[in-house]
C-alpha positions as CSV (number, residue, x, y, z in Angstrom):
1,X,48.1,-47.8,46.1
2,X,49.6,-45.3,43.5
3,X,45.7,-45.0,41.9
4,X,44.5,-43.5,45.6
5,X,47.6,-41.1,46.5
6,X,48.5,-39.4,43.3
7,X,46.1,-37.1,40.8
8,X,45.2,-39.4,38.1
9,X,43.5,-37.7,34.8
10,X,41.1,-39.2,33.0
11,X,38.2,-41.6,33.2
12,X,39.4,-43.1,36.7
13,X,37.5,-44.6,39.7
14,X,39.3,-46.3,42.4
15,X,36.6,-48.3,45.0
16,X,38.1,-49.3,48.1
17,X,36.4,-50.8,51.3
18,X,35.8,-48.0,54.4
19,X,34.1,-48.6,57.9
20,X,32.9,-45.2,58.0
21,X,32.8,-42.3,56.5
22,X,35.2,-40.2,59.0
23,X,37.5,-43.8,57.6
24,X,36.7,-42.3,54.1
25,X,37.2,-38.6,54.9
26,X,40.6,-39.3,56.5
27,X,41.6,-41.5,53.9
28,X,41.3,-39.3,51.0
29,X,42.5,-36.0,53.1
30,X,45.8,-38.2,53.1
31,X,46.5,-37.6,49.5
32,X,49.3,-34.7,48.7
33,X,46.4,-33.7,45.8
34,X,43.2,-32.0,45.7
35,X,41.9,-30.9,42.7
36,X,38.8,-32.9,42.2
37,X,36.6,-35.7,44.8
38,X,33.6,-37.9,44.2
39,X,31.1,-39.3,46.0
40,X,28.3,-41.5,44.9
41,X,26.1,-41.9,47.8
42,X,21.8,-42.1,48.0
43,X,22.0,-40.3,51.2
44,X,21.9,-36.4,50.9
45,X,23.1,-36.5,54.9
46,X,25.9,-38.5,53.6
47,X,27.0,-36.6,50.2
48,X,26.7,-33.2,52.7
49,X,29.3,-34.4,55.0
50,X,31.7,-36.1,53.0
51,X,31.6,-33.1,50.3
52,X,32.3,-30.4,53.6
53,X,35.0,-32.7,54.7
54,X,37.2,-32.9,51.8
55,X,39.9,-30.9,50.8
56,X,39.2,-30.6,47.5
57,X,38.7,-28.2,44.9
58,X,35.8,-29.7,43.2
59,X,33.4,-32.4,44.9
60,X,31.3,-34.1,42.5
61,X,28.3,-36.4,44.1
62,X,26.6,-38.6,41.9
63,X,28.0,-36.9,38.6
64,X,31.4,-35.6,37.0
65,X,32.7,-32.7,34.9
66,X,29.6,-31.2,35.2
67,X,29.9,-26.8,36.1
68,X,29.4,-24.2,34.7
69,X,31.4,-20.8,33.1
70,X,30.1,-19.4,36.7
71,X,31.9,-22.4,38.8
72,X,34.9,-21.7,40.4
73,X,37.8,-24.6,39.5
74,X,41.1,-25.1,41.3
75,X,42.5,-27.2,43.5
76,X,43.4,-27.2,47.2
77,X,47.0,-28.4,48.7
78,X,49.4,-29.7,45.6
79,X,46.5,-29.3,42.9
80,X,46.9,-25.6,42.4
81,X,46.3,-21.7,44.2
82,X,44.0,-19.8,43.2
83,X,40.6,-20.0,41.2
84,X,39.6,-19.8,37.4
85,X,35.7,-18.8,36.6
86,X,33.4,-17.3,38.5
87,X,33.8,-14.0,40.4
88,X,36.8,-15.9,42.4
89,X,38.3,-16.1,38.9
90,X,38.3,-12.2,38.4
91,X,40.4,-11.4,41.3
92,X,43.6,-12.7,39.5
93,X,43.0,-9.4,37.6
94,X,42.3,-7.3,40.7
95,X,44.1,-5.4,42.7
96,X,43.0,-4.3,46.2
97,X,43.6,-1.1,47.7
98,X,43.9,-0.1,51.1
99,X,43.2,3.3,52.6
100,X,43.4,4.3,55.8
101,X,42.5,7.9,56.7
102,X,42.6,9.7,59.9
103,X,38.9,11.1,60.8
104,X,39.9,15.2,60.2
105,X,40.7,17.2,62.7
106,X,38.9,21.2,62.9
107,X,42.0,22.3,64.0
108,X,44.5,21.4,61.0
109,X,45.2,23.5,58.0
């Protein structure tokens, strides 16, 4: 289905029947997209292992749209590169240096 493969925005919540949750993990690794994921579980074992399993920017369990100016947003795959907010958000203005020195030598001018 179009609704399960695609990114979808708005006020959207496709339910579909899985065995297991490696069946749900694999399923929804499938998509091209991975901006945002949720899971709606009772189980804290459950949320924890889905949520690390995902390839997904954002993994909401038992909630949505909820972060704050100090969560990192982006997506993972199609979805986007890189990170807004947060200290990941402030390396877009970075730039890193690299310097690599020889220890001195007593003998050298």
């Amino acid at each position: 289905m179009t609704i399960a493969k695609e990114e979808i925005f708005g006020p959207v919540m496709s339910i579909m029947k899985f065995k297991n949750t490696d069946d749900v993990i694999q399923r929804a690794n499938k998509s091209n997209y991975g901006l945002g994921a949720g899971v709606v579980t009772k189980s804290v074992d459950t949320a924890l292992k889905i949520a690390n399993g995902l390839r997904a920017g954002t993994v909401y369990v038992n909630c949505y749209d909820v972060f704050d100016a100090n969560t990192p947003f982006g997506g993972f795959k199609d979805s986007g590169v890189g990170r807004e907010n947060g200290e990941y958000g402030l390396r877009n203005y970075c730039e890193t240096k690299t310097v690599i020195m020889k220890r001195p030598d007593d003998s050298l001018p």
